[in-house]
Every structure is written in C-alpha cells, then in structure tokens.
PATILUM-976016 format. One record per residue (C-alpha): x, y, z; residue in one letter. Coordinates in steps of 0.5 Angstrom, whole numbers, padded with zeros to 4 digits, always signed. Each point is the difference from the previous one (the first is absolute). Layout:
XYZa/...
//
This chain:
+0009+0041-0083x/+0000-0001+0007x/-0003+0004+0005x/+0006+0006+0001x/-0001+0001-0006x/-0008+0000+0000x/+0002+0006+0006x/+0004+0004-0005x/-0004-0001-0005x/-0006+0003+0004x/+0004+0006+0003x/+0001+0002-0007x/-0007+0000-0002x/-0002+0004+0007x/+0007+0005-0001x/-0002+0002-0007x/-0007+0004+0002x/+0004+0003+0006x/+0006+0002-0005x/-0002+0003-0006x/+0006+0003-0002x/+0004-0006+0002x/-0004-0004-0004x/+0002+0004-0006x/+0007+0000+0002x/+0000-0009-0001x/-0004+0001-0006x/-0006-0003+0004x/-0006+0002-0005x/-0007+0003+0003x/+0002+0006+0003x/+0004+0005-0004x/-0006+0005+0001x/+0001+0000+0008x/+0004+0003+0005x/+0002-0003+0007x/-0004+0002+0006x/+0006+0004+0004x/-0005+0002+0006x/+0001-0003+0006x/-0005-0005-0001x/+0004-0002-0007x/+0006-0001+0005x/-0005-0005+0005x/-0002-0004-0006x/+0006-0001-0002x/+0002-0003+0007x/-0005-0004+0000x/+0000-0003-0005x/+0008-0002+0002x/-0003-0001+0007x/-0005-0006-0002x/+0005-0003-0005x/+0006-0001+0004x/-0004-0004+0005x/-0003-0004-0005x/+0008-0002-0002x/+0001-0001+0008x/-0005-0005+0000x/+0002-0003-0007x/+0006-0005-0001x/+0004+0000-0007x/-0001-0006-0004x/+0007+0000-0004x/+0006+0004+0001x/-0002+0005-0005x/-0006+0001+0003x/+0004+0001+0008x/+0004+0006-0004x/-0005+0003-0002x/-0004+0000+0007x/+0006+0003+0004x/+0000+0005-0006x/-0006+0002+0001x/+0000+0000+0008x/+0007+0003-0001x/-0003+0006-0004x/-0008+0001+0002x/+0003-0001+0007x/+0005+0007-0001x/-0006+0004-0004x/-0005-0001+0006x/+0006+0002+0005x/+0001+0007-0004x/-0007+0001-0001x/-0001-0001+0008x/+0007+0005+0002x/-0004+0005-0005x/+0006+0001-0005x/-0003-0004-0006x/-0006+0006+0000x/+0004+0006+0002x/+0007-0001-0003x/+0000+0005-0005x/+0007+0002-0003x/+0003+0002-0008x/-0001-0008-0002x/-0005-0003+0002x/-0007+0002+0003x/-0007-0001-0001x/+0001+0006-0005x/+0005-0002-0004x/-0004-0008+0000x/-0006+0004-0003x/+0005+0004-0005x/+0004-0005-0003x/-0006-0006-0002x/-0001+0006-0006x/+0007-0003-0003x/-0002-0007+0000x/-0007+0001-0004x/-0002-0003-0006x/-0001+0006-0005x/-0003-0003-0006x/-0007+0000-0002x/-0007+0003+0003x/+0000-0004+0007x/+0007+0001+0001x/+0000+0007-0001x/-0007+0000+0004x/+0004-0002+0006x/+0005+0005+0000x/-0006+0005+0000x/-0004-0004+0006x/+0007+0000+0004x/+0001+0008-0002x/-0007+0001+0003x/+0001-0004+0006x/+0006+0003+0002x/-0001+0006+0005x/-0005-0004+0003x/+0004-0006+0001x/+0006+0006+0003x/-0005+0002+0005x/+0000-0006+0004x/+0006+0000-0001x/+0001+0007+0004x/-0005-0003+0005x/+0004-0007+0001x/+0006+0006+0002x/-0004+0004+0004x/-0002-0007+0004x/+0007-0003+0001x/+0003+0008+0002x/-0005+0001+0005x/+0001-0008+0002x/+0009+0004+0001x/+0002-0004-0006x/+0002+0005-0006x/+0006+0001-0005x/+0005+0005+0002x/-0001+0007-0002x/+0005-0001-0006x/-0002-0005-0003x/-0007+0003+0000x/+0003+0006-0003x/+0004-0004-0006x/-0006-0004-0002x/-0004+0007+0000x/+0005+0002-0006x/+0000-0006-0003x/-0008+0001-0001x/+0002+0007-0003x/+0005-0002-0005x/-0005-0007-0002x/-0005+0006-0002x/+0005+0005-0002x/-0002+0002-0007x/+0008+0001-0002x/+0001-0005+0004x/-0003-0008+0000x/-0007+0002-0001x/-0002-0007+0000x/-0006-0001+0000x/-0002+0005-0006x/+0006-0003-0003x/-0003-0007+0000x/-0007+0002-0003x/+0005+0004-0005x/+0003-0006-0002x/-0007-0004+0000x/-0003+0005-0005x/-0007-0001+0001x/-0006+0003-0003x/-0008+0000+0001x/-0003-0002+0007x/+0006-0003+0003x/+0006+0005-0002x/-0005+0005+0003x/+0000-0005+0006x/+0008-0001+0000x/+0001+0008+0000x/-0004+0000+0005x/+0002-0005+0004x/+0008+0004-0001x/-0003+0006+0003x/-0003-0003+0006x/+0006-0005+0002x/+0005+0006-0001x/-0005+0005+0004x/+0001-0006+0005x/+0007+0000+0000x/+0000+0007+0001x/-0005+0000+0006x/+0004-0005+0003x/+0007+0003+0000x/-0003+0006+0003x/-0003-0005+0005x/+0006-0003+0002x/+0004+0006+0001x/-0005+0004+0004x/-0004-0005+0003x/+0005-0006+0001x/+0007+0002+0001x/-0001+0005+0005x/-0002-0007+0005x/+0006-0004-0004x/+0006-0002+0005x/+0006+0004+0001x/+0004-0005-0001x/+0001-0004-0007x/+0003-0006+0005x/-0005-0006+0001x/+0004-0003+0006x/+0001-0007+0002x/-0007-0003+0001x/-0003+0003-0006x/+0006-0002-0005x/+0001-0008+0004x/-0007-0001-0004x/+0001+0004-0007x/+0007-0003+0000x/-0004-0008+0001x/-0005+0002-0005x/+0005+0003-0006x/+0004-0007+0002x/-0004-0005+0001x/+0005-0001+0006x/+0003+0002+0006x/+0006+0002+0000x/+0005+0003+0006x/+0000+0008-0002x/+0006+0002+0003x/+0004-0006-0003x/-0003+0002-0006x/+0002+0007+0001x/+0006-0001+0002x/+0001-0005-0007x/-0002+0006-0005x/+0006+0003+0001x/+0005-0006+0000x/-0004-0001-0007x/+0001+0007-0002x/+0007-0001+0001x/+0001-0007-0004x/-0004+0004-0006x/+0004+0006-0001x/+0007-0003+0001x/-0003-0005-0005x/-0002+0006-0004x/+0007+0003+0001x/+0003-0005-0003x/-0005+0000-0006x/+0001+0008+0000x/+0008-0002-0002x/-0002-0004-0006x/-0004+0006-0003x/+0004+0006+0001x/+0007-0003+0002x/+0004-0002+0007x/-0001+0004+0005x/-0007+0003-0002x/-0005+0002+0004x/-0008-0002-0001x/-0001+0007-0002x/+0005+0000-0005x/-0002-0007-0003x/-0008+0002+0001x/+0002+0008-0004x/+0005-0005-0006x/-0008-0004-0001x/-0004+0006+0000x/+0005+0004-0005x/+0000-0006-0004x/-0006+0001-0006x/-0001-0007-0002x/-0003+0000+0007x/-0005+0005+0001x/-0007+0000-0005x/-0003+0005+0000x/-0008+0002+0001x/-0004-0004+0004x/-0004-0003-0005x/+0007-0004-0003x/+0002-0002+0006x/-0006-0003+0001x/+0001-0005-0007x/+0007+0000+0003x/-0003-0005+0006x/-0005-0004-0004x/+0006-0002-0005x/+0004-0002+0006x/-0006-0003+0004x/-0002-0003-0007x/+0007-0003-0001x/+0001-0002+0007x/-0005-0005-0001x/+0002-0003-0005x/+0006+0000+0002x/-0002-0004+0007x/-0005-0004-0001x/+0002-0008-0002x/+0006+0002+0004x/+0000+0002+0007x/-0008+0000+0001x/-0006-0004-0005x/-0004+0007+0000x/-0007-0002-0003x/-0003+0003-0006x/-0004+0005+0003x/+0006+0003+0004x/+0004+0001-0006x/-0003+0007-0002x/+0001+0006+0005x/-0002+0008-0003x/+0004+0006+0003x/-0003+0006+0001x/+0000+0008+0002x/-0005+0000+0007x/-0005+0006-0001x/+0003+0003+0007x/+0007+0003+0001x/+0003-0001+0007x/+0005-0004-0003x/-0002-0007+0002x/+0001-0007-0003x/-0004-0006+0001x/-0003-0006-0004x/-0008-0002+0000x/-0003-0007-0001x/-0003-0003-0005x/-0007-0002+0000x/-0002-0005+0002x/-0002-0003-0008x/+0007+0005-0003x/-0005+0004-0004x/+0005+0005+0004x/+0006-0002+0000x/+0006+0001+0006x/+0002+0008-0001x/+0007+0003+0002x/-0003+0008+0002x/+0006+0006+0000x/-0004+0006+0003x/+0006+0005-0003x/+0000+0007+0005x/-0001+0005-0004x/+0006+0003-0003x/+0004-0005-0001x/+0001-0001-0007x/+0007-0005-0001x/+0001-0007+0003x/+0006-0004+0002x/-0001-0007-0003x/+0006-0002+0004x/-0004+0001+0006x/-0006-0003-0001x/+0001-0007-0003x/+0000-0003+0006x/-0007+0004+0001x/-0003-0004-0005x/+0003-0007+0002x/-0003+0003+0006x/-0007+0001-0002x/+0000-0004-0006x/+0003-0007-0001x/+0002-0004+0004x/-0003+0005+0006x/-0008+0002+0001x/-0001-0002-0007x/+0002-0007+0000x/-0002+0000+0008x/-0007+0002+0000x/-0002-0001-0007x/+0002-0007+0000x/-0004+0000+0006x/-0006+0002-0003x/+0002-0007-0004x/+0000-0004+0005x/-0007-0003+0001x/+0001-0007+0001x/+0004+0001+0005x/-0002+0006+0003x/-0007+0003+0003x/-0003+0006-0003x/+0001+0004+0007x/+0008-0002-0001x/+0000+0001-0007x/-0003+0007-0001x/+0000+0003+0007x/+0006-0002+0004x/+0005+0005+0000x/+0006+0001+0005x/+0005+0006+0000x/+0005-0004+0003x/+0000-0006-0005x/-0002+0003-0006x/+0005+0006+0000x/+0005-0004+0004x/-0001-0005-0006x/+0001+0005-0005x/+0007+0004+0003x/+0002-0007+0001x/-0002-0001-0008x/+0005+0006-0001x/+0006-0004+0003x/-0001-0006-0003x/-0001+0003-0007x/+0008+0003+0002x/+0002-0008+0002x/-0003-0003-0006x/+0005+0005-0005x/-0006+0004-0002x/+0004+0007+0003x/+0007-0001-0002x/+0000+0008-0003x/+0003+0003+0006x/-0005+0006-0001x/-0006-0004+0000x/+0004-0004+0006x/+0001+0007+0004x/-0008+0001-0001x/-0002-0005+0004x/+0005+0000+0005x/-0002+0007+0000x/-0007-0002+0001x/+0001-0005+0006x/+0004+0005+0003x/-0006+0005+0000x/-0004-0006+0003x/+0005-0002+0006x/+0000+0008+0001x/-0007+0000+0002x/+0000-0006+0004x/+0004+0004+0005x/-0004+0007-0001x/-0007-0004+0001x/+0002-0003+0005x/+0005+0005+0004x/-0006+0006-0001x/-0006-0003+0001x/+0003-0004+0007x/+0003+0006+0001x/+0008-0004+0001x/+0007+0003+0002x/+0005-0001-0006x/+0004-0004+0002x/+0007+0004+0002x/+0005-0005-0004x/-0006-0001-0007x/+0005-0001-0006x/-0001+0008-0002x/+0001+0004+0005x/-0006+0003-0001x/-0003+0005+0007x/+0003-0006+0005x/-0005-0001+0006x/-0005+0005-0003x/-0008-0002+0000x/-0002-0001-0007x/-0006+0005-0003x/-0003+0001-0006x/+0006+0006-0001x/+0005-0005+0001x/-0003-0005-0004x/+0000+0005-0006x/+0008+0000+0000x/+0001-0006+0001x/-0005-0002-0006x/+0004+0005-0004x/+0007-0002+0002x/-0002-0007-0003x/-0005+0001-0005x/+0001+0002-0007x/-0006+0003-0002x/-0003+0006-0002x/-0003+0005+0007x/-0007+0000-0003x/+0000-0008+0000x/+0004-0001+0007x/-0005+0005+0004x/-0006-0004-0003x/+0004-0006+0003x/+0001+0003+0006x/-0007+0002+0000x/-0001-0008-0001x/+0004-0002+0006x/-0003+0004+0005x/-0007+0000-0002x/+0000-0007-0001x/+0004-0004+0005x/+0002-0007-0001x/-0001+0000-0006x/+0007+0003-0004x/+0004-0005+0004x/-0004-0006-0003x/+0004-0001-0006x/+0007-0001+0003x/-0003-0003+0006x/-0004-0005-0005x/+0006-0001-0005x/+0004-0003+0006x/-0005-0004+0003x/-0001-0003-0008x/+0008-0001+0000x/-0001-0004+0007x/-0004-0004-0003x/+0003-0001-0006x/+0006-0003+0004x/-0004-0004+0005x/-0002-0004-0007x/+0007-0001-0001x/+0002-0003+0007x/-0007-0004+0001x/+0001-0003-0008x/+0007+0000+0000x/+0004-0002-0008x/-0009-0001-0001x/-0001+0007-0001x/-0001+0004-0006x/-0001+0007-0001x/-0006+0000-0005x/-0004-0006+0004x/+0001+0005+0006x/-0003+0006-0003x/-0006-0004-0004x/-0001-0004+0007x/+0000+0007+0004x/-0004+0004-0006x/-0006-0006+0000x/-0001+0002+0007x/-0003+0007-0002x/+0000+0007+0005x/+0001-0001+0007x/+0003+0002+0006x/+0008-0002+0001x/-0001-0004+0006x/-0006-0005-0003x/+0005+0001-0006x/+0006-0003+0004x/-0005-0006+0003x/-0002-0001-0006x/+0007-0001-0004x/+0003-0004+0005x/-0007-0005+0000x/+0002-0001-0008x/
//
C-alpha cells in the first residue's frame, strides 16, 4: 500500500467518529447507536479534518498511476466540500431533498433490524434524535444570523414534509418501524419511546422552520451565478460553460422528442402525436401492475434477470454485485433512489421507491428504464462493484467517493446504452426512456435558466414565452409542457430543483461528458478499442469527479 493510500486509509478512520450517520450508510460498523454532531462545531470538525488531509496529499507524491488518481480524486472532492463549508452553504442549505434533517432520518432505513444489539441501536438512535435536531436548529439559527439561509419556500415545503413523515394516516414513520420491529420487554419500552420522542421532534422542528426560519428565508428561489458556479462544479466534478450548457439543453430537448415522435409512430400509427402513443401505452393492461407491493416484484424480477442476462456478456459483474433487493421506501414524497452495499455486503445494494400516497396502478413501460438506471448496469454495477475493488482502490474511494455528475451521469448514460445494445427494442419501453432523457434535458435548461435568472432565448425550438426571463412559475409550464408524469411528482421535482441548484442538471450534464469520454477512447485507441474493456477500465477507477475522470482515461 503506498502513501496515498495510507492517507485515505487514515481519513476513513478520522470521518467515521465525526459521521456516525454516514457510517452506517457504507456499512462501517461501531456507530449504529450514534448520530452526527450538526452543530456548528460538528460542521468545523468536519472541515478540519478535510483541511489536514488535503495538505498532507499536497505534500505527498503518488507511487503508481493508481495511486495519482486516487490523489487527484480526493483533492478534487475534499477541495470542494471544504469550499461549501467555507461559502456556508453545505450548513445552511435545507431544502425537500436533502438536509442535515433529512440525513438524520433516512440512516433509519438502512439499520440492521434483527437481534438485541440491532434492535438497541435503533432505540439509542430514537432517543438521541431530538437532541441531535437541536443542534441542528443552532447550526441554522448561526448560518441565518451570518445571512446565509434557504429561501422561504423551501423552509415551508421541508416544514410539511416533517408533518406527513409523523402524520398517523400519513407515513408515521418511526411508530411504523418500531411496529415493524415488534419488540417486547425494556427495549420495546425504550423503541416506543424513542418513536414518540423523534416524532415529537419532528413536529417541533417543522413548527421551527415555519415560525422561526422562514420568516428570514429569501424571497427569491434563484441562487444566482456565484452560488450556482460552486454547486454546479461540486455536483460535477467539473467546470463546464453554464451558458453553453443552457443553450445545449434545448438543442437536446429537440433531438429527444423528435427521436420520441418518431417512436410514437411505431406505437399508435403515422401521424400520432407523444400523447397519443403515451394514452395507447397507458390504456394497454399488459402494461400496468397494479399495487405498489407487486410493482415492487415486478423491479426485482427484472433487476434479477437483467444481470443474469449482462453479466459474461457486456460487463464481468463480481459475485457480490449479482444480488440487488427492491423496496418500498418508508416515506411517501415520490423519490427513487439506490443505496450502497455495506462495505462487507452483509447489506446488499437496495433500489427504493418512495410511492406518493394514493397512487396504486404502475406503468411498467415507463419504468424499465428506471430499473437499468438504478439497478444493472447503473448504481448497482457502478457502486456496489466498487464496494469490490479493494486491490485496486483505497478504502476513502471505495465506500466514501461519491459524484452527482459521474455516478448519475454514468447511470443516464447506462439507459442509453441498454437501448444501443438491443435491450429496448419494445417501442413502449424505448418511449419510457426517451421520455425520461427528455425530463432531464428539460431541467438542464430550467435549472440553469431559474437560478441564473436567463432570458429565454426568442428563437428556442418551442416557442415558449420568447425573450422572457425564466421564474419558478415559468419553470413549472415548461416542465409540465415536457414532462409526462403526474402534478404531485412534478411539483416535488420542481421543489428539487429550486432548493437544490446544480444539482438536477448533473444527470444530462455528466451523461454527456461520459459520452465524451467514450468517444475520446475511441479517437486515441483507434480499431483497439473495445467497448467492454472500456466500461471495466473506467469502473475500476471508482467515483470521482469528470475532470480527474477524463485525466484519468486519457493516462490509460
């Protein structure tokens, strides 16, 4: 092992302690009964402990290529977290995704459940959760008295997200999971306990943000240039041109409908329109499962036989990474994600659906594209195969890298490839994905144009409102214009996006620059370049951002 990776070795050990959450999240095991210190001197900690290790990595020269990699991915990253803690947004930044709140919440779903100890972890974390919300609340009252705060209705979107997570008819989470645990003698006192206490909390803190926060939130939802320049690098890993890029969206939003056009024909006859082929889908039964408890075996069967079905072909997947397990998330605000593995797979790579209450019936042609997404060949083979990688990377890359832009870049770009490979030739399931590319070229353009505050431009391919400046109203007709998908899960993206900046364009944005890379492997390697050589090469580098990515590459 040469010195690098001593130096990451080391920084896992000093972050676990300071991330108890995040430790449970990459399956590090000693601090399932703790929760992250979220005042403002947890915050300072933190960066402390990214200060001393990037000047050790300045002072420390790589061995190997491996190892030069690895360096310039932990400069590249620890570099930007020490930059947000510094501008104040990584402490103040609280919007419907993602929070110090939302982080304290969510650790509950990836906790070991079975046996005494498990069970007596949950109870400790339950118990240690108020107290844990009120340094939060500290750490927000700092950052709004030093004028860094989110805008007013963000506050008030999280304040109503904290009233349906404890709603009895509603989520209820945490007396849902001590229901589920079903718990008798001291510890299912302490569970029921705990449950009544971090609900209370939860309560408290709502009434907190609307009272007490969002009357300092901003006015206004857009984050402007500066801010967005640093979120848009730090959800990269690269820095790319933002009028360029907006100015790309809608040439891409283009090419993906008239290439959806095109599918529509094959679906519903010459001449129909998207809606005309997406209402022939929709009507079709074959197509739509219904209850969210059978859609939810309808993704492991296809996550299942999508890897037996990849592997030995287009990617060598490791034993390990040939299991994946699809839930139902214990929230309800419509969100789709993938968590790791542990670092030992006693957990295993899991596909969650938070289903929005009231939604009963599933279109399947919608969301097979969803499943390659964060299933195989995306998040699932991209991160878990990581988790694998220890003789070739370090233990900061394998469970702690994490990139918006490359891994949610790699999985959009995963979707397109399932299509070039033969695996969307149903034209239902081709239109799903289109659709789906189009919902993220979409948002590239709102993103940027809302929280920069652009002009539309007067001759975009649409002819929507010419020359106006985009605001969130704007951005909510354009999205719906574009976008196929119910109001309630397009106003929570809406929300996304404006609390949130930098963030939603990562996926198009990173797809393209993955793309980019693709075709740069092919100039510089000519009639030697083999597609799965290329995935394999590129996956064994783990997480890290586009540009040391494209250094990365082009040193192979």
């Amino acid at each position: 092992m040469g010195r690098i990776d001593d130096l990451a070795d080391r920084y896992v050990a000093d972050w676990a302690p300071l991330n108890p959450t995040g430790a449970t999240y990459v399956g590090i095991t000693g601090y399932d009964n703790l929760l992250d210190d979220l005042t403002p001197q947890g915050y300072e900690a933190r960066a402390e402990l990214a200060r001393r290790t990037l000047a050790d990595l300045d002072v420390t020269e790589p061995a190997t290529e491996p190892e030069r990699a690895a360096k310039e991915a932990m400069q590249e990253r620890l570099g930007l977290e020490l930059a947000r803690h510094d501008s104040g947004d990584a402490a103040s930044e609280v919007n419907v995704v993602s929070s110090g709140l939302h982080e304290l919440r969510s650790v509950f779903d990836l906790m070991p459940t079975e046996g005494t100890e498990a069970q007596a972890n949950i109870a400790a974390r339950l118990n240690r959760f108020a107290a844990a919300l009120e340094g939060y609340k500290t750490t927000l009252r700092t950052t709004a008295a030093a004028g860094k705060v989110s805008s007013q209705a963000q506050l008030v979107e999280v304040a109503k997200q904290c009233d349906v997570w404890i709603d009895p008819d509603g989520d209820n989470v945490f007396h849902a999971l001590v229901e589920r645990l079903d718990a008798d003698g001291t510890i299912g006192a302490e569970l029921r306990r705990g449950a009544a206490a971090a609900t209370a909390a939860i309560a408290e803190f709502g009434q907190f943000l609307r009272t007490e926060m969002a009357p300092q939130g901003r006015e206004k939802q857009a984050a402007g240039r500066e801010r967005y320049e640093l979120a848009s690098q730090y959800f990269l890993g690269a820095k790319v041109d933002l009028d360029e890029t907006y100015a790309w969206g809608f040439e891409e939003l283009a090419r993906l409908e008239a290439d959806m056009r095109t599918v529509s024909a094959r679906i519903a006859g010459p001449g129909a329109t998207i809606d005309e082929a997406v209402a022939a889908l929709d009507a079709d039964p074959a197509r739509t499962v219904a209850g969210k408890e059978a859609f939810r075996d309808w993704m492991q069967e296809l996550a299942d036989r999508t890897v037996d079905q990849l592997h030995g072909t287009h990617f060598d997947i490791p034993e390990q990474v040939r299991r994946i397990e699809c839930h139902l998330a214990p929230t309800s605000d419509g969100l789709i994600y993938y968590t790791g593995p542990s670092e030992d797979f006693s957990r295993p790579g899991r596909m969650w659906w938070a289903v929005p209450q009231g939604i009963t019936d599933f279109s399947t042609w919608r969301e097979v594209t969803t499943v390659f997404h964060e299933g195989v060949p995306g998040h699932h083979l991209q991160i878990a195969q990581t988790v694998v990688r220890a003789d070739l990377l370090n233990r900061w890359q394998r469970l702690l890298c994490w990139v918006s832009g490359h891994g949610e870049g790699w999985a959009l770009y995963a979707e397109r490839l399932m299509d070039e490979l033969g695996y969307l030739d149903d034209p239902g399931e081709q239109l799903g994905m289109l659709d789906g590319q189009a919902m993220r070229a979409a948002r590239v353009i709102v993103d940027i144009g809302m929280h920069l505050e652009l002009r539309i431009p007067k001759d975009n391919q649409f002819g929507f409102h010419p020359g106006e400046r985009w605001t969130p109203e704007l951005g909510w007709e354009f999205m719906r214009a574009h976008c196929r998908v119910p109001d309630e899960n397009l106003r929570f993206e809406l929300n996304r996006y404006l609390g949130w900046p930098g963030q939603a364009p990562s996926y198009k944005v990173g797809e393209r620059i993955w793309l980019q890379a693709r075709e740069d492997a092919k100039v510089r390697k000519g009639a030697d370049f083999d597609l799965k050589e290329f995935h394999q090469q590129a996956l064994d580098l783990g997480a890290l951002g586009l540009d040391p990515l494209r250094r990365a590459l082009a040193r192979l």
